[in-house]
N, C-alpha and C positions, 0 to 999 in steps of 0.2 A: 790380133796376133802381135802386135810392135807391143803392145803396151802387156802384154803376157812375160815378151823378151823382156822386156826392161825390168819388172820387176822379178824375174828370175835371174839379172845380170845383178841388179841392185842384192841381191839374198847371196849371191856367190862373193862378193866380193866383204861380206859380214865374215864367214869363213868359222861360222856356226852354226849348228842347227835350227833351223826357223820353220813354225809350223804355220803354211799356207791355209788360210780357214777359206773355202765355196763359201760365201751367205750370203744373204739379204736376196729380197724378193725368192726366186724359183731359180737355182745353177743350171739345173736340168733342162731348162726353157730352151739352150742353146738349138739342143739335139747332139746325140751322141759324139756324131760326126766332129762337130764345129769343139766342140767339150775336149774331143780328142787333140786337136788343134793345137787347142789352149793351152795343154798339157805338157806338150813335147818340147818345150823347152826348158823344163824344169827336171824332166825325166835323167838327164845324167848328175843332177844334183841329190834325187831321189837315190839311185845308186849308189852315192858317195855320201848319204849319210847327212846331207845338208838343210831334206827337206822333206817335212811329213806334211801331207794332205788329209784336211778333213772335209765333209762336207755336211752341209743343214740342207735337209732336205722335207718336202710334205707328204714323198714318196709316191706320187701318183705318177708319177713320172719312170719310175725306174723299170729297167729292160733287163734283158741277158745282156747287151750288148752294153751299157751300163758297169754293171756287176762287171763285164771284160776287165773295163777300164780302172775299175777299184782296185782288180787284184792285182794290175800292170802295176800300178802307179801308186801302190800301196795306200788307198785309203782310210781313214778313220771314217764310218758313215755316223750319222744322227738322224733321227726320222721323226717329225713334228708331230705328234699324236695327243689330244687331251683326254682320252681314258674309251671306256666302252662306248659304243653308239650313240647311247641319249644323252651320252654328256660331251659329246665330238660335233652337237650339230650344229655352232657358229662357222667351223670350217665349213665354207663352199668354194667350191671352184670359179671361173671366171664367168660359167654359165648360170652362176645362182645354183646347183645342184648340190646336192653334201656330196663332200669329198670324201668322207668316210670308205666307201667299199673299195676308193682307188688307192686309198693309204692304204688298206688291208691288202690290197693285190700286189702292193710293191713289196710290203712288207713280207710278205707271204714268197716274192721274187726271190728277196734277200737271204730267205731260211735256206731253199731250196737250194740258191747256189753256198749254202755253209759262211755266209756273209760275217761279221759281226756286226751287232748297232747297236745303238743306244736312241732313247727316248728321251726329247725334251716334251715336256706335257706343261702349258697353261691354264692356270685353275683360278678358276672366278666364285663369284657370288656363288654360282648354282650349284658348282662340284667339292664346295667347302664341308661339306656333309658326308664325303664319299672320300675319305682320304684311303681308308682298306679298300674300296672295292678298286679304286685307281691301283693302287699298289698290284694286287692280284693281277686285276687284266695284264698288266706291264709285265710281271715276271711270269702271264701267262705266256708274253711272246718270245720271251726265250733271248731278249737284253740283255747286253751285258752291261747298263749302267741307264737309270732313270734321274735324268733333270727337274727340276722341279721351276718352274715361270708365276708368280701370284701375279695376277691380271697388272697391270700398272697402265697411267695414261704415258702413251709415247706414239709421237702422228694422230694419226688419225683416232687413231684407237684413245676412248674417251672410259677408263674404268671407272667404276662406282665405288663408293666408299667401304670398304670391308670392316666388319664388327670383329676387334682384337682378340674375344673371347673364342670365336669361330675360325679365326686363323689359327691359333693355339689349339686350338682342337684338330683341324686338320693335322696341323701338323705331327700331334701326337696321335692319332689314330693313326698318320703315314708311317709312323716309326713302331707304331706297337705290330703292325701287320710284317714289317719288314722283319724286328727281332724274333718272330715267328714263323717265317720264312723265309731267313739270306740267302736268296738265292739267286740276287744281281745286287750290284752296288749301287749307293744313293748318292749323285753327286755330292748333296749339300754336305750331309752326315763326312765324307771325305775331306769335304773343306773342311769344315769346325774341326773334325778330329787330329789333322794334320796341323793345324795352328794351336790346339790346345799340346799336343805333343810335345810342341816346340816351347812354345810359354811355360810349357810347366819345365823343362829342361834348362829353363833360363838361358835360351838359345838366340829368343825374338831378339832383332838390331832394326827392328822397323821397316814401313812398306817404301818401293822403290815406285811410283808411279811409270806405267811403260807408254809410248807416245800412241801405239796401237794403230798403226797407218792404214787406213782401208782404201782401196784404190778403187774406181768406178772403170766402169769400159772406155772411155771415154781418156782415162787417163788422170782426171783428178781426183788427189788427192786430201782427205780429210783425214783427222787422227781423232783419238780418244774413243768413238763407239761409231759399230757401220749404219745407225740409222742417221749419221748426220749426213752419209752420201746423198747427195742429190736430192737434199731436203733443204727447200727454201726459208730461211731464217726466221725470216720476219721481222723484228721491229729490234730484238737484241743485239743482233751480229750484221756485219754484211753480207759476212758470208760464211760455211764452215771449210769453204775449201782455202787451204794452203799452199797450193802448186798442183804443177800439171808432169807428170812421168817422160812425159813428151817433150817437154823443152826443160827439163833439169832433172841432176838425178838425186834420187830418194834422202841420201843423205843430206846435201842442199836442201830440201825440203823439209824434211825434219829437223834441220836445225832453225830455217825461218820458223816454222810453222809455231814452234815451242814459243814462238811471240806474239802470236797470234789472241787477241783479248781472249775470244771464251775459252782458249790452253791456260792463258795467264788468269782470269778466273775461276776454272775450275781449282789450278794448285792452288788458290789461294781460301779455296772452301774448304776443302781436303785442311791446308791447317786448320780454320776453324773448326772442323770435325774433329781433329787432334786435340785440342783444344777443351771442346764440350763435351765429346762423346764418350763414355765407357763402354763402346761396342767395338772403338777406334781400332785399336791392333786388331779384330778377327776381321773386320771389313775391309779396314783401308780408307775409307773414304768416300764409299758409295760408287755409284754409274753417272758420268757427266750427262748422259741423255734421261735420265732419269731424271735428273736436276733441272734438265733445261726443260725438257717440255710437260713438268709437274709443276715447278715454279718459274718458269721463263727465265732463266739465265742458270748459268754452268756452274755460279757462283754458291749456290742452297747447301745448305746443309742437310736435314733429314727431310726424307722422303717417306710415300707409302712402300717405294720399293724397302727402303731403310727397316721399314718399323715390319713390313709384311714376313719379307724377307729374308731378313739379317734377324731383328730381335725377338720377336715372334720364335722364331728358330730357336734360335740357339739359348733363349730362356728354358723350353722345351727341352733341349739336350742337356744343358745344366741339370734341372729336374730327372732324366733318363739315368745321366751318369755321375749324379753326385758331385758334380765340381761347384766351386766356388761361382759369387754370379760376377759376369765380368765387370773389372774397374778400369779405372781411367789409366790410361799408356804408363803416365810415369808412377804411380802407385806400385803397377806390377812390375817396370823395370828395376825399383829400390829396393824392393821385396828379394 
């Protein structure tokens, strides 16, 4: 609860809207009760406009009593699904069981109370072949917006090398089933479109990198991506936490923290991306954990997520929608 207050005293005192993200590991693990808790100090900021909740969830968890709490407290839901059954069955629960029928029961919660969600779906080696029948299932559930995750290594999780050609192919079988049927939105497709929008407007003035502060129960504080909470370093970093909520507040800590080596190596990748990359203005720069635990430090440049998920794509979309294929930042800014 202290460390709930603080960072909802920490977001009031921004005195703009800040959207509160639930993730990493299981939000729901609390139990409703304790969730509720959590909640109630943000709920007159929710009120006034200051603060939108979303949550990631794997949904096997979700209740009526749940759903309560979403519609209190205005939530954004997401629900972790990799497509139909035979290709959902790396998710297991803690008991070893597929989790599949209890995704479907939450999600099935969600309809029943008129919920909205959306689908983040991770696609590997096996489900590269199945980019229609994913899309289907998904807008069989009645989503209002499908994510899209290519398997990447980050912790534990160790992915295998994916064949370019079978990326590009997913991904345009994902876009020919959707042109076929818009009947939810596709994350990705929103991104590329909304920065092509802008680029072709001669609008782009370049990415603002944000410090991304994810806070643990506990209190400390890490920025840039939430898998670096309470993820032991190892050999690169000492550490990724930057302070603790508990004895300094958020501001103090975001301004150390921006000094912190893998902060100051990842911007310094990001320029080299600026630099090298003709994908630079739709990305940004990539994912610092993507960086870190693909090539061991924050510092890398391209990644599988890079190549999986960024250019893979949006060569795909180029081809869909007839644009130019992207150049390098200042090319297009002189243009």
């Amino acid at each position: 609860m202290a460390v709930a207050k603080k960072v909802a005293d920490a977001v009031e005192r921004q005195q703009r809207q800040v959207q509160v993200i639930w993730h990493g590991g299981e939000p729901l693990a609390v139990g409703a009760e304790r969730f509720s808790m959590l909640l109630d100090p943000f709920s007159h900021l929710v009120e006034r406009g200051l603060v939108t909740h979303s949550l990631q969830t794997n949904g096997t968890l979700v209740t009526d009593q749940f759903c309560d709490l979403f519609y209190q407290h205005r939530f954004t839901v997401g629900v972790s699904i990799d497509g139909p059954r035979a290709i959902n069955v790396l998710r297991r629960n803690w008991a070893g069981r597929e989790a599949f029928p209890g995704i479907m029961r939450g999600i099935a919660t969600l309809q029943g109370r008129g919920i909205n969600f959306g689908i983040i779906a991770v696609v590997g080696d096996a489900s590269l072949a199945l980019g229609r029948e994913l899309y289907n299932f998904v807008a069989d559930l009645g989503c209002r917006v499908l994510g899209i995750a290519i398997e990447a290594t980050k912790g534990i999780n160790e992915a295998t090398r994916l064949e370019p050609n079978r990326v590009e192919h997913f991904w345009r079988e994902l876009l020919d089933a959707w042109q076929e049927r818009p009947v939810i939105r596709i994350r990705e497709v929103d991104r590329f479109l909304s920065w092509a929008t802008v680029v072709c407007k001669g609008d782009w003035s370049g990415w603002s990198i944000e410090p991304f502060p994810c806070v643990a129960w506990n209190g400390n504080v890490s920025l840039l991506s939430p898998e670096f909470v309470n993820i032991a370093p190892e050999i690169a970093y000492e550490s990724f936490v930057v302070g603790n909520l508990l004895d300094s507040d958020l501001d103090e800590i975001l301004l150390e923290g921006l000094t912190a080596p893998y902060v100051a190596d990842f911007l310094s990748g990001v320029d080299d991306c600026r630099r090298e990359c003709p994908y630079f203005s739709y990305c940004g720069g990539g994912a610092a954990s993507n960086k870190f635990f693909e090539l061991g430090s924050t510092r890398g440049t391209q990644t599988s997520y890079c190549q999986n998920g960024v250019q893979h794509f949006a060569n795909v979309m180029v081809q869909q929608i007839d644009l130019p294929t992207p150049r390098r930042r200042e090319n297009m800014i002189d243009e």
